[in-house]
gemmi code that builds the backbone of each chain (N, CA, C; Angstrom):
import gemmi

chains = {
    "A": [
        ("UNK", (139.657, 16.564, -11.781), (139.257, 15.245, -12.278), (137.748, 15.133, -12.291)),
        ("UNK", (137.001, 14.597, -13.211), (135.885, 14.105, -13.423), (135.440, 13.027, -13.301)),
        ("UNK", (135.642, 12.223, -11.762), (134.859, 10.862, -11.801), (133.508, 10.708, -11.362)),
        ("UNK", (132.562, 10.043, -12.025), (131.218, 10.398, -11.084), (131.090, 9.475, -9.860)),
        ("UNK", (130.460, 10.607, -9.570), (130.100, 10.536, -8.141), (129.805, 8.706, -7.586)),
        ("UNK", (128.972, 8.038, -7.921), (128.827, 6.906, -7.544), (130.315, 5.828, -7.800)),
        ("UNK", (130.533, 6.265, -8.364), (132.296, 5.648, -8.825), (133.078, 6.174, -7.725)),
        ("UNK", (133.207, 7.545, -7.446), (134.199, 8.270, -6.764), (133.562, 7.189, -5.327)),
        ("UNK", (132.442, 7.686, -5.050), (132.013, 6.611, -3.822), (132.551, 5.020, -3.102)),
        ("UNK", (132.599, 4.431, -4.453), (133.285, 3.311, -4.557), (134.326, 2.793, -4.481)),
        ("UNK", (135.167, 4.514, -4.721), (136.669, 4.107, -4.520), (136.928, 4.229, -3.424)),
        ("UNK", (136.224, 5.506, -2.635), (136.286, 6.041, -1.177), (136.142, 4.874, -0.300)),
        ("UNK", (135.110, 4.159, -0.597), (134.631, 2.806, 0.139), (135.831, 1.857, 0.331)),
        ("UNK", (136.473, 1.490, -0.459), (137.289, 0.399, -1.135), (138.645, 0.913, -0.229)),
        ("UNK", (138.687, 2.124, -0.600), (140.242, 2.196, 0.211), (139.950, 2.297, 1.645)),
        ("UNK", (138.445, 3.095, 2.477), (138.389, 2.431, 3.793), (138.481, 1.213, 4.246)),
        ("UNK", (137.887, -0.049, 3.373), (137.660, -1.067, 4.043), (138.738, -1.859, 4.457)),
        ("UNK", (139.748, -1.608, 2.915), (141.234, -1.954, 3.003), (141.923, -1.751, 3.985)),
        ("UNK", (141.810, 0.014, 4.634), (142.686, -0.165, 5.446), (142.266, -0.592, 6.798)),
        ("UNK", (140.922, -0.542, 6.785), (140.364, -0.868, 8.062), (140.682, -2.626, 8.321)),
        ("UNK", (140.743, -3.403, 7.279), (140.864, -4.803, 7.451), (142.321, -4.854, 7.403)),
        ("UNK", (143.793, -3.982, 7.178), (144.517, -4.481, 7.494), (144.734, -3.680, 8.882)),
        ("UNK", (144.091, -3.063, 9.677), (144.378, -2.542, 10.787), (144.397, -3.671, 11.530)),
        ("UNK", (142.592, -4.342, 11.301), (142.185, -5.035, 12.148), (143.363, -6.660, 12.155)),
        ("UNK", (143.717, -6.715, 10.744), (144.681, -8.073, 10.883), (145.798, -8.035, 11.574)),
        ("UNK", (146.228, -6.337, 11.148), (147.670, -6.149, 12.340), (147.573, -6.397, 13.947)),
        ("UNK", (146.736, -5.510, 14.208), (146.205, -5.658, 15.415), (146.146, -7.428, 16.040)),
        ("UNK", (145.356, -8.090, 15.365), (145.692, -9.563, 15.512), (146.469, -10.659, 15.371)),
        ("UNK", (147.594, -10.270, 14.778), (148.665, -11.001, 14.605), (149.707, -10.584, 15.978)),
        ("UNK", (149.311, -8.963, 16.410), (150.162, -8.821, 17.908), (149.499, -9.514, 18.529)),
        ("UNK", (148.673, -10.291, 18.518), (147.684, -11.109, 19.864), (148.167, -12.259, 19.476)),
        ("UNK", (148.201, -12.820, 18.442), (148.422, -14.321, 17.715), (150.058, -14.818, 17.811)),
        ("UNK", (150.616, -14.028, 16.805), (151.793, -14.777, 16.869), (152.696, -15.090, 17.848)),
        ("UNK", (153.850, -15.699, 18.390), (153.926, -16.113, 19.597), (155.259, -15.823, 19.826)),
        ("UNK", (156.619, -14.970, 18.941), (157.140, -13.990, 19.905), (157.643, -13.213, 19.275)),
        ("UNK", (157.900, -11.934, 19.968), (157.923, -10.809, 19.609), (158.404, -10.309, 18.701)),
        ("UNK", (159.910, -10.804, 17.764), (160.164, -10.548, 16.544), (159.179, -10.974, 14.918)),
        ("UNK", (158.407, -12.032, 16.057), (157.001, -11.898, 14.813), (155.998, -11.451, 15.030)),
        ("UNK", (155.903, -10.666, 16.505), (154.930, -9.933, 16.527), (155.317, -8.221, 15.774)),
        ("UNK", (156.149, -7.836, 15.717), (156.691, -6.889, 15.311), (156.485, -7.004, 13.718)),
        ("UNK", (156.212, -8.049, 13.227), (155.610, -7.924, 11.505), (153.697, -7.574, 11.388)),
        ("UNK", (153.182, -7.823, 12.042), (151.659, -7.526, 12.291), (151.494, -5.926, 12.177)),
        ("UNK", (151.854, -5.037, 13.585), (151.937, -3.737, 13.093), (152.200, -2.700, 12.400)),
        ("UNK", (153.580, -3.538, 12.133), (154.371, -2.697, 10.909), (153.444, -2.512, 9.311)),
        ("UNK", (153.039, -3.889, 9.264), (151.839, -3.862, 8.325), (150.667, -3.044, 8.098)),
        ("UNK", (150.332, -3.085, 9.385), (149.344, -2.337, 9.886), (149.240, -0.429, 9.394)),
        ("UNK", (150.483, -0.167, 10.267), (150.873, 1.363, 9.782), (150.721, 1.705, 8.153)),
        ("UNK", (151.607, 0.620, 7.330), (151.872, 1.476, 6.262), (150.621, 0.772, 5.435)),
        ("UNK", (150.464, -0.565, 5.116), (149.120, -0.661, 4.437), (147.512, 0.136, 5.267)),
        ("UNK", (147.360, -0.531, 6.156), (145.973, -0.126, 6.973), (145.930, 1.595, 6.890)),
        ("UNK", (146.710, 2.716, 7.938), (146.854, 3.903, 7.518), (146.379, 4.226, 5.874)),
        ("UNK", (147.908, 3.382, 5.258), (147.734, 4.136, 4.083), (146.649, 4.035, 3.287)),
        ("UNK", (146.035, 3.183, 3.825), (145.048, 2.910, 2.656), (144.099, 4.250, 3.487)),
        ("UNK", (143.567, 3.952, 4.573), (142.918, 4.849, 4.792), (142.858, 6.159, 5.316)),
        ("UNK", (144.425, 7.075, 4.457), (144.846, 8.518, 4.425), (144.611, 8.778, 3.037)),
        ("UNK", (144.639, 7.451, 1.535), (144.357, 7.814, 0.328), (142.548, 7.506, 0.215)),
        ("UNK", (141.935, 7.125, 1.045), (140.253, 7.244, 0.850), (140.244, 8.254, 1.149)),
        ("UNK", (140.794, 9.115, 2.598), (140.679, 10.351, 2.718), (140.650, 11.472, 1.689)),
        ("UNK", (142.034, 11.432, 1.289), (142.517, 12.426, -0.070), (141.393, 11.940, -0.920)),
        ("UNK", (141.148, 10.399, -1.819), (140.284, 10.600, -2.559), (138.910, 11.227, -2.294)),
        ("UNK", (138.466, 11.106, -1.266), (136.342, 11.686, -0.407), (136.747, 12.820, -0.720)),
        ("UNK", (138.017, 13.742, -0.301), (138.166, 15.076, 0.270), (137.765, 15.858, -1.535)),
        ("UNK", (138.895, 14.610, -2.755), (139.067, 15.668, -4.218), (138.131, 15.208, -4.793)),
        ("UNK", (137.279, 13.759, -4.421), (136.519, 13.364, -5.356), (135.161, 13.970, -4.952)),
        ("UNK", (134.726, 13.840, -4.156), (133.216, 13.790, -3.386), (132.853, 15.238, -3.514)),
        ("UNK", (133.700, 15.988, -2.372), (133.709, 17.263, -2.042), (134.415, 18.627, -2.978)),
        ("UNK", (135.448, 17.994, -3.543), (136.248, 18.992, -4.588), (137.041, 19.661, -3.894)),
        ("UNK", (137.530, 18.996, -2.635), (138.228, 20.325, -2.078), (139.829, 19.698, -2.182)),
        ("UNK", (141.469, 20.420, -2.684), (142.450, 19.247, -2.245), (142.766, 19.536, -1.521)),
        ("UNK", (142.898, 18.862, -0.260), (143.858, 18.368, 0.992), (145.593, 18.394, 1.010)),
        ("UNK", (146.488, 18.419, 1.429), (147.996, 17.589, 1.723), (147.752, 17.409, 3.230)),
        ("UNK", (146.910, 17.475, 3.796), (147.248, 17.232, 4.947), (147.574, 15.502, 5.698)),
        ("UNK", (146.727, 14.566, 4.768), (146.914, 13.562, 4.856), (147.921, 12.814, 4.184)),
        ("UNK", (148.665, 13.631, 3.283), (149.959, 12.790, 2.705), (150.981, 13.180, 3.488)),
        ("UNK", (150.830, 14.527, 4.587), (152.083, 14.654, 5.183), (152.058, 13.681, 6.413)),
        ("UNK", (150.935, 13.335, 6.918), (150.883, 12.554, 8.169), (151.119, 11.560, 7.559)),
        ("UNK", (151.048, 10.432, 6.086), (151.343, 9.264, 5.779), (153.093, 9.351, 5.481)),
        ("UNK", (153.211, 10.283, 4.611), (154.989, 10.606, 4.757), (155.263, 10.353, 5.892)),
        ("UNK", (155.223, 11.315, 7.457), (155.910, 11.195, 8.340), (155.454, 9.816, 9.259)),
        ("UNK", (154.036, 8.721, 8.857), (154.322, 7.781, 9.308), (155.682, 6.427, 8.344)),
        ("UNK", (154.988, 6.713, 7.268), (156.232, 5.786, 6.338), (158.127, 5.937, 6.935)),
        ("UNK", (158.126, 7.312, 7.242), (159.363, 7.316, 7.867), (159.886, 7.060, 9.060)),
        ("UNK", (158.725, 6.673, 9.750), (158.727, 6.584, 11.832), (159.122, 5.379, 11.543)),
        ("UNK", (157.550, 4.689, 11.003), (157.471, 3.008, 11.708), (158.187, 2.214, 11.335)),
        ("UNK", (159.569, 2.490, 10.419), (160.676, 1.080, 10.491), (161.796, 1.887, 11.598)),
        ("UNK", (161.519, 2.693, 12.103), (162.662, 3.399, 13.065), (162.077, 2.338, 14.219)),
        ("UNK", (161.368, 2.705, 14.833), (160.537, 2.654, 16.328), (160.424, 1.142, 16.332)),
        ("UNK", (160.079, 0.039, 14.824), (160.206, -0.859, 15.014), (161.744, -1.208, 15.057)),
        ("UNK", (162.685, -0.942, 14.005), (163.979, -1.347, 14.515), (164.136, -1.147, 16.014)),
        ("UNK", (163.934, 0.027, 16.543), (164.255, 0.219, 17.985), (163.674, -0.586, 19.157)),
        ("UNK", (162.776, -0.919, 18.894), (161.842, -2.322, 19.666), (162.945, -2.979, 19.506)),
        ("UNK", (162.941, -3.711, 18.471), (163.641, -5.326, 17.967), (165.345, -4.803, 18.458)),
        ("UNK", (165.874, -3.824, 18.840), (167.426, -3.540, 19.184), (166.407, -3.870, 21.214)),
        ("UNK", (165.623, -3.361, 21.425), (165.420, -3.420, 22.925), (165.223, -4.701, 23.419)),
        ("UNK", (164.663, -5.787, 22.365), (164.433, -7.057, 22.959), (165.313, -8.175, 22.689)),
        ("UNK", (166.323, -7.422, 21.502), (167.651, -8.623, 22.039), (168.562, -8.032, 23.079)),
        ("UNK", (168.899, -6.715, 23.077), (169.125, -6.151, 24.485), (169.100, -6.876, 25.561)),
        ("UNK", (167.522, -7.012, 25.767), (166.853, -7.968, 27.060), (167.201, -9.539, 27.172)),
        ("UNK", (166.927, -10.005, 25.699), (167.504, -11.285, 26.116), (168.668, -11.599, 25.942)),
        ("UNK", (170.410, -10.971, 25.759), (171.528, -10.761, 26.175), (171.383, -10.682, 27.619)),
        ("UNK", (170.860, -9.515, 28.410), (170.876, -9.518, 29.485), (170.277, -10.106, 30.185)),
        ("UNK", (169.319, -11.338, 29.729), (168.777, -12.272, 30.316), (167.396, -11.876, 31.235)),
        ("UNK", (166.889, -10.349, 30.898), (166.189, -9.967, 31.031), (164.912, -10.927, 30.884)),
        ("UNK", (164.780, -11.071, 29.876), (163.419, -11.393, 29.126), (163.667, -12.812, 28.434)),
        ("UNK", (162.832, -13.928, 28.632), (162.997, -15.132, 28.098), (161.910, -15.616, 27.301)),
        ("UNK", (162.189, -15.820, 26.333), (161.216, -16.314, 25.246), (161.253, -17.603, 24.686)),
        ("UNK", (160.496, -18.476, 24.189), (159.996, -19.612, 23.009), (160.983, -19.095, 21.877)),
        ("UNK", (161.655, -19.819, 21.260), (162.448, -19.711, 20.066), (161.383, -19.871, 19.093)),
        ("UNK", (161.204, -19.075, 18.047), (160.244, -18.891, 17.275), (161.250, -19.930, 15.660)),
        ("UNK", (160.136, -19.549, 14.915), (160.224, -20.491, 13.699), (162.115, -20.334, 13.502)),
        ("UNK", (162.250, -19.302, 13.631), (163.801, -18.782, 13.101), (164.939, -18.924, 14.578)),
        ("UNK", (164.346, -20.034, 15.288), (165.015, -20.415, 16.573), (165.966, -19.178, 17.247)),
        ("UNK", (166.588, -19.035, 18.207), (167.026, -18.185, 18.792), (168.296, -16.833, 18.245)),
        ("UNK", (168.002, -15.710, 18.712), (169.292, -15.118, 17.903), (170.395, -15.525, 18.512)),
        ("UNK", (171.575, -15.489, 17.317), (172.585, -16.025, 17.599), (172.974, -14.512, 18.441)),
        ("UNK", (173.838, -15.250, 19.418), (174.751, -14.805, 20.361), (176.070, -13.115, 19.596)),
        ("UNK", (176.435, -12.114, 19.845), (177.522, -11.509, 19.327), (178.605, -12.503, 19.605)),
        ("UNK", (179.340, -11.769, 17.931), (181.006, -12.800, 18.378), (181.803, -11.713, 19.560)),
        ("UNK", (182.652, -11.939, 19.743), (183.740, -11.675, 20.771), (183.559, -9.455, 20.332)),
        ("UNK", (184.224, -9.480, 19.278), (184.256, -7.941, 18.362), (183.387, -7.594, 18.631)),
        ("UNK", (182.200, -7.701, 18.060), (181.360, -6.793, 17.551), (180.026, -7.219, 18.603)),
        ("UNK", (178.792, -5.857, 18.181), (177.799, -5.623, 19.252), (176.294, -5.534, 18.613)),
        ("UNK", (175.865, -5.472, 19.523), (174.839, -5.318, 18.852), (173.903, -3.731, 18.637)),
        ("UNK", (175.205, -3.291, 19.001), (175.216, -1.786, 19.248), (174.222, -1.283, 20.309)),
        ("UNK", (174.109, -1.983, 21.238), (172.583, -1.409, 22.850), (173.771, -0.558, 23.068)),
        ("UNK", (174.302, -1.248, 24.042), (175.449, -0.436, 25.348), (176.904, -0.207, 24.642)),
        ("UNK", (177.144, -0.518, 23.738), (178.529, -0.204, 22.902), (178.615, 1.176, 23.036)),
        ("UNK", (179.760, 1.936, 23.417), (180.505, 3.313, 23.460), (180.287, 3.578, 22.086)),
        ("UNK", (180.309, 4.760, 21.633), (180.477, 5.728, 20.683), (181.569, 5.517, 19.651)),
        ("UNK", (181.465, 5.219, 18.735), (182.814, 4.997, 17.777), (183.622, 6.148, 17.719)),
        ("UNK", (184.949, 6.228, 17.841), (185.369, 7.361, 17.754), (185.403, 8.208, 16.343)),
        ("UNK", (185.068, 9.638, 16.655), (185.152, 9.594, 15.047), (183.550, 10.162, 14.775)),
        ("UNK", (182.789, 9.313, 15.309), (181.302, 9.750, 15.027), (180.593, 10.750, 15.948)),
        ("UNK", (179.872, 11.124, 15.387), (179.134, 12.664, 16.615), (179.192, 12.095, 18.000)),
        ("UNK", (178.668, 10.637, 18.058), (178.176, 10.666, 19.424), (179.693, 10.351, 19.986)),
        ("UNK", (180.756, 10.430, 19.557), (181.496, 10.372, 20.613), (182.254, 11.961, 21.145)),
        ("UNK", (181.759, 11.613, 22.613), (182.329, 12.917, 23.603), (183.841, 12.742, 23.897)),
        ("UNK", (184.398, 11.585, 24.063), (185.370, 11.271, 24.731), (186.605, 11.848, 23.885)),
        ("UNK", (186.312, 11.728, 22.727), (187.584, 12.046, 21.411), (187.778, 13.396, 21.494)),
        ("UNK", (186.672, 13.855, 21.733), (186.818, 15.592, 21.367), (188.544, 16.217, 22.040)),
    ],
    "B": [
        ("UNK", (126.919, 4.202, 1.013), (127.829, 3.218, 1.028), (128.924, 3.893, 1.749)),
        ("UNK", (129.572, 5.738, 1.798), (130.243, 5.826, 2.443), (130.102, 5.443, 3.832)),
        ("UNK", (128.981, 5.692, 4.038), (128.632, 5.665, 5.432), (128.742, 3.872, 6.149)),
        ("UNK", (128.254, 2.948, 5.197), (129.094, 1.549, 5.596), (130.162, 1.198, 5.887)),
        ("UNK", (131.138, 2.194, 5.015), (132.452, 1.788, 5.164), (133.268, 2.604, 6.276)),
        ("UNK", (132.728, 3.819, 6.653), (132.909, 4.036, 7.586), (132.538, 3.564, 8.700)),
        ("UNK", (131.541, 2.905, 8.873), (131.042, 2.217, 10.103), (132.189, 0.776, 10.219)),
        ("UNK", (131.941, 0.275, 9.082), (133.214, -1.123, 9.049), (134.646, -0.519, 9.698)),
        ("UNK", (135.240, 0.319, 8.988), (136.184, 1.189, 9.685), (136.221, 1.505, 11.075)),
        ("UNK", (135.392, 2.057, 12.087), (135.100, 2.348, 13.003), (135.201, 0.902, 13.862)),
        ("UNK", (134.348, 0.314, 13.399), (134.501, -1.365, 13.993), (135.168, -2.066, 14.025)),
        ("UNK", (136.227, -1.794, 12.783), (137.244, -2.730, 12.861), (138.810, -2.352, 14.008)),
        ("UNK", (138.809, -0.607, 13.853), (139.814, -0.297, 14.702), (139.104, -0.534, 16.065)),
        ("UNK", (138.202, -0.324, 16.392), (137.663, -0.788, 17.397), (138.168, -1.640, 18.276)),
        ("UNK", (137.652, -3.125, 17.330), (138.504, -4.204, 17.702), (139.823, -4.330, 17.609)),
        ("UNK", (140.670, -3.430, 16.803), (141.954, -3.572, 16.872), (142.394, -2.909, 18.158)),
        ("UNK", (141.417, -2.072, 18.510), (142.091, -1.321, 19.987), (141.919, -1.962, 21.024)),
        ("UNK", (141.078, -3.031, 20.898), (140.734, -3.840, 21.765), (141.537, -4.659, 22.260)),
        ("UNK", (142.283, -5.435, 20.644), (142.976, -6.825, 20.942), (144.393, -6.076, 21.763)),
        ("UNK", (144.948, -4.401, 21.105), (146.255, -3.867, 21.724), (145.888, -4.411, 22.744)),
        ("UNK", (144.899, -3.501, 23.623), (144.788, -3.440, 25.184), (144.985, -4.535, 25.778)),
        ("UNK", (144.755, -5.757, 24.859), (144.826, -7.079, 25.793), (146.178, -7.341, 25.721)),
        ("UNK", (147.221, -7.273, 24.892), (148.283, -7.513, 24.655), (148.955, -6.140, 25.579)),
        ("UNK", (148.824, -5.212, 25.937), (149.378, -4.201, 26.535), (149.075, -4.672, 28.148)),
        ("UNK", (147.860, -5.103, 28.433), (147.490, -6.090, 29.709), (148.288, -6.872, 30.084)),
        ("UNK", (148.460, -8.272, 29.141), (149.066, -9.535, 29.070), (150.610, -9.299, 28.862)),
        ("UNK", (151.433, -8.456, 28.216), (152.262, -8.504, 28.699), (153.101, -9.385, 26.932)),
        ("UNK", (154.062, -10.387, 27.425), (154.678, -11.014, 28.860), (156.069, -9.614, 29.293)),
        ("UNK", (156.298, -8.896, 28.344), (157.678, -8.279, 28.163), (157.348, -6.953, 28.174)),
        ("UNK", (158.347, -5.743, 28.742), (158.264, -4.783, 28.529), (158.187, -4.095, 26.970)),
        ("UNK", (158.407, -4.747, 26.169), (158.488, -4.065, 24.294), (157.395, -4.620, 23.847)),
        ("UNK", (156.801, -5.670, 24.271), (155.465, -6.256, 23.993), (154.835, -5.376, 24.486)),
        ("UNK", (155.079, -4.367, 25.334), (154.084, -3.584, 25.923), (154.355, -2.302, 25.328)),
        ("UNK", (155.813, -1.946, 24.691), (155.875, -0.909, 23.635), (155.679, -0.376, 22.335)),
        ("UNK", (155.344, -2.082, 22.433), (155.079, -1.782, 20.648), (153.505, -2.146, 21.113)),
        ("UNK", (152.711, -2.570, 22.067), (151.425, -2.411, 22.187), (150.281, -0.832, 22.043)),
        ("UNK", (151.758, -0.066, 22.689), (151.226, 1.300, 23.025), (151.664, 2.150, 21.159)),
        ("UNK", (152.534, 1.619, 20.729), (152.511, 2.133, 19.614), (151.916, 1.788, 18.185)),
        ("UNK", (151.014, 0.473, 18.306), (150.169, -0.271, 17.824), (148.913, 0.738, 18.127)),
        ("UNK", (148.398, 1.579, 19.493), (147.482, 1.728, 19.949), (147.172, 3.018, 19.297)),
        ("UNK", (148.381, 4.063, 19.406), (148.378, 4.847, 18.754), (148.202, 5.359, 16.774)),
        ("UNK", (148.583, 4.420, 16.603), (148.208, 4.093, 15.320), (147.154, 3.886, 14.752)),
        ("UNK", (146.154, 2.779, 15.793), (144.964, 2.609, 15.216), (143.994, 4.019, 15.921)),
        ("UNK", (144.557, 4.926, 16.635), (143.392, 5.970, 17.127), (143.663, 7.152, 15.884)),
        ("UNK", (145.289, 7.251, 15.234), (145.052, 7.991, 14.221), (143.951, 7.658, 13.229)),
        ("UNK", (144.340, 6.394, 13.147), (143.492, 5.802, 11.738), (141.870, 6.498, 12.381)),
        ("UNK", (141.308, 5.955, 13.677), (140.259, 6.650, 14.101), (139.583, 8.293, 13.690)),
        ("UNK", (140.887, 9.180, 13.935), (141.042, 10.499, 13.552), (140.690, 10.721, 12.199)),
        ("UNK", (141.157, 9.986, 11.404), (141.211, 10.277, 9.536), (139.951, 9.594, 9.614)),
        ("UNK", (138.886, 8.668, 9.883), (137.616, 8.076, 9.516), (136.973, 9.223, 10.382)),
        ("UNK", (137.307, 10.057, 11.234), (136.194, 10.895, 12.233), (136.426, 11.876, 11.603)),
        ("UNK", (137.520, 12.241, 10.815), (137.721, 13.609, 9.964), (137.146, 13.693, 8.429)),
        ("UNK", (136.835, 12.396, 7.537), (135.930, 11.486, 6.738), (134.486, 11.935, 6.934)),
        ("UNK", (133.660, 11.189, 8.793), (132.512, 11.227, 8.621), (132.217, 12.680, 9.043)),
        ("UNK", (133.320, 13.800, 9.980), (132.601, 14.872, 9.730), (132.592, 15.524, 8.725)),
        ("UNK", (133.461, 15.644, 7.715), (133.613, 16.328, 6.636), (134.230, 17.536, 6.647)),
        ("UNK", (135.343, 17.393, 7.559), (136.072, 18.662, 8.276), (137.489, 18.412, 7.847)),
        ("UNK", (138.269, 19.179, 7.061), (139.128, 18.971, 7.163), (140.159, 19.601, 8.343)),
        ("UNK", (139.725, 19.969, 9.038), (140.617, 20.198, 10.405), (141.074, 19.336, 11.214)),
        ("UNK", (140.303, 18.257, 10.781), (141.213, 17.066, 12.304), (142.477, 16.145, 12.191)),
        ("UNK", (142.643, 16.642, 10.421), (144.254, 16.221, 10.440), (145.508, 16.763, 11.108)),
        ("UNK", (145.575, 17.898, 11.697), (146.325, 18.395, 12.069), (146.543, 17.390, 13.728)),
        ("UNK", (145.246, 17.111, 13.984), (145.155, 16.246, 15.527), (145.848, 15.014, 15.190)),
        ("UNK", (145.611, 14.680, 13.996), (146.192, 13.268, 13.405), (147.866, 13.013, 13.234)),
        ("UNK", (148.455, 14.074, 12.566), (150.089, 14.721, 12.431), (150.624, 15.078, 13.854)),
        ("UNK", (150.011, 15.901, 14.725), (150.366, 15.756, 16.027), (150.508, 14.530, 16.326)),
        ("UNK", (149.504, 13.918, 16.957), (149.494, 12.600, 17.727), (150.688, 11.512, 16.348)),
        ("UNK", (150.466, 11.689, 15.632), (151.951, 10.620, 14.665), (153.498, 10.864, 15.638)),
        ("UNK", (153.314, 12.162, 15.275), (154.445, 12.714, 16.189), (154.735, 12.486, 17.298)),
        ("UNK", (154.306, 12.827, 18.264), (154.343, 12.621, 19.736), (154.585, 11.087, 19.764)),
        ("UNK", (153.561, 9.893, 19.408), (153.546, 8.813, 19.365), (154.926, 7.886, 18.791)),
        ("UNK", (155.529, 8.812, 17.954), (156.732, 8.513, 17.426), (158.253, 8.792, 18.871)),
        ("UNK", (157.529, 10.093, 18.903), (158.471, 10.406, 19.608), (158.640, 9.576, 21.317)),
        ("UNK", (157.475, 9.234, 21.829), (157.369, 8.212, 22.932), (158.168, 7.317, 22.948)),
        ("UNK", (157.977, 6.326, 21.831), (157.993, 5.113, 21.393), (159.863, 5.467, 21.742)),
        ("UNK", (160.099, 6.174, 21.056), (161.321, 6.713, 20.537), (162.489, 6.634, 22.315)),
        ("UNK", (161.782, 7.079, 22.948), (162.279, 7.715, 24.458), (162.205, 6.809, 25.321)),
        ("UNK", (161.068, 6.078, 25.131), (161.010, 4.513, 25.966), (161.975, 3.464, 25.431)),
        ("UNK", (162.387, 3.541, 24.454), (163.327, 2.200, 23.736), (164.246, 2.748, 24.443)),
        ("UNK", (165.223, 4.060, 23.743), (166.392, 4.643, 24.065), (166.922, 4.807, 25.725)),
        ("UNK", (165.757, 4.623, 26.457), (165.305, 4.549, 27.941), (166.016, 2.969, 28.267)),
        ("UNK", (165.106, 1.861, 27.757), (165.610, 1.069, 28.209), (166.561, 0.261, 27.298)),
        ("UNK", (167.652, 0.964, 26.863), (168.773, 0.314, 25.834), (169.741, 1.261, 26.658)),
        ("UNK", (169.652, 2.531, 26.662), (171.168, 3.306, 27.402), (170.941, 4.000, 28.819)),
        ("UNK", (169.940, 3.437, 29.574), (169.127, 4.050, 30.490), (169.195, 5.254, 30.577)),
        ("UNK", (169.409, 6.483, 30.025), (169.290, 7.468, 29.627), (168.512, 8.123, 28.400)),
        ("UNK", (167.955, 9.057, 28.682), (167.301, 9.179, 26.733), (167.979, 10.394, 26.409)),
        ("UNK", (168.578, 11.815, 26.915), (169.620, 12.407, 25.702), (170.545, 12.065, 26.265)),
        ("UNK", (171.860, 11.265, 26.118), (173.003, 11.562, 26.414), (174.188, 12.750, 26.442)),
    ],
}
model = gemmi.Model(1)
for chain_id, residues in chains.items():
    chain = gemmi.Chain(chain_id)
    for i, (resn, *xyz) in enumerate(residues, 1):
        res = gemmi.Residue()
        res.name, res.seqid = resn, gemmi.SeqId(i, " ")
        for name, pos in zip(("N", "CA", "C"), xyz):
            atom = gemmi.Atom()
            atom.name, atom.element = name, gemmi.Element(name[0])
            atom.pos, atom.b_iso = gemmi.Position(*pos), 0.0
            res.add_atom(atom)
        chain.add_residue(res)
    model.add_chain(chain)
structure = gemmi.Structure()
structure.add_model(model)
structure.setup_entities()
């Protein structure tokens, strides 16, 4: 590609600042908002805009500036795009966990408290293994 | 101008590592304190890719893909920890 240089600069710039300002907003909304299933929207943000923006300034400095191409930064943005709705689901399964078990007590946020499981079904924390599926040992 | 925006960059995770720590401090809950540490980790990659930027090295991504990893994988072992108090079953 042929962009000049003061252009290529500009883009490099543009996608740092981006991601640097949604780092910094993620980061502050875990301080701000007031409980934890809305703090859990701040970071998540954070990862895939903030990162991403600033793994594609990378790639662009690395092909535009320098001429050299990289993948090294699209594989670390791939394997974050695929973590951070895991690790966050897995948070948000640990803190109704806690407040089932009365662990942990919180302020009912805008979306007031989670409702309770019916009688059946779980919320899958401590639920046994379905039979049938890998994780069950007992069927074998 | 790169060099501004890298400095803005630098400053801003900065403060984002800042506000984690206070929230990893403060608490009130153990997952407030897991997703603090995985908030934390995140913004030191982002650190990694602006320090791999201002040296002009492309070698420090590999430090960056590690630490994703590991950081994933923590996060991963501490939940599963305190949901089946076990982490492999």
């Amino acid at each position: 590609m042929s962009v000049p240089l003061p252009l290529a600069e500009v883009i490099v710039s543009l996608l740092i600042v981006i991601g640097g300002s949604f780092a910094l907003i993620g980061s502050w909304g875990l301080v701000r908002l007031p409980s934890l299933m809305e703090r859990l929207h701040g970071p998540t943000k954070a990862t895939t805009l903030g990162l991403g923006g600033m793994l594609l300034g990378s790639v662009a400095y690395f092909q535009l500036v320098r001429g050299e191409w990289t993948t090294h930064e699209l594989l670390v943005s791939v394997f974050l795009f695929v973590t951070a709705p895991i690790s966050a689901n897995l948070i948000a399964k640990v803190h109704l966990h806690r407040l089932r078990l009365g662990e942990a007590s919180e302020a009912a946020g805008p979306a007031g408290r989670p409702a309770p499981p019916t009688a059946d079904t779980d919320w899958a924390t401590h639920e046994a293994p379905h039979l049938g599926t890998p994780g069950d040992m007992a069927g074998d | 101008m790169i060099e501004y925006a890298l400095g803005f960059g630098f400053v801003a995770l900065g403060l984002a590592l800042a506000l984690n720590l206070w929230r990893l401090l403060k608490g009130p809950g153990v997952t407030d304190r897991i997703l603090a540490l995985d908030t934390m980790v995140i913004n030191i990659i982002g650190i990694i890719v602006l320090a791999g930027i201002a040296g002009g090295s492309g070698s420090s991504f590999e430090a960056a893909l590690l630490l994703a990893m590991v950081g994933f994988v923590g996060t991963v072992a501490y939940a599963k920890f305190l949901l089946r108090g076990d982490i492999i079953e």
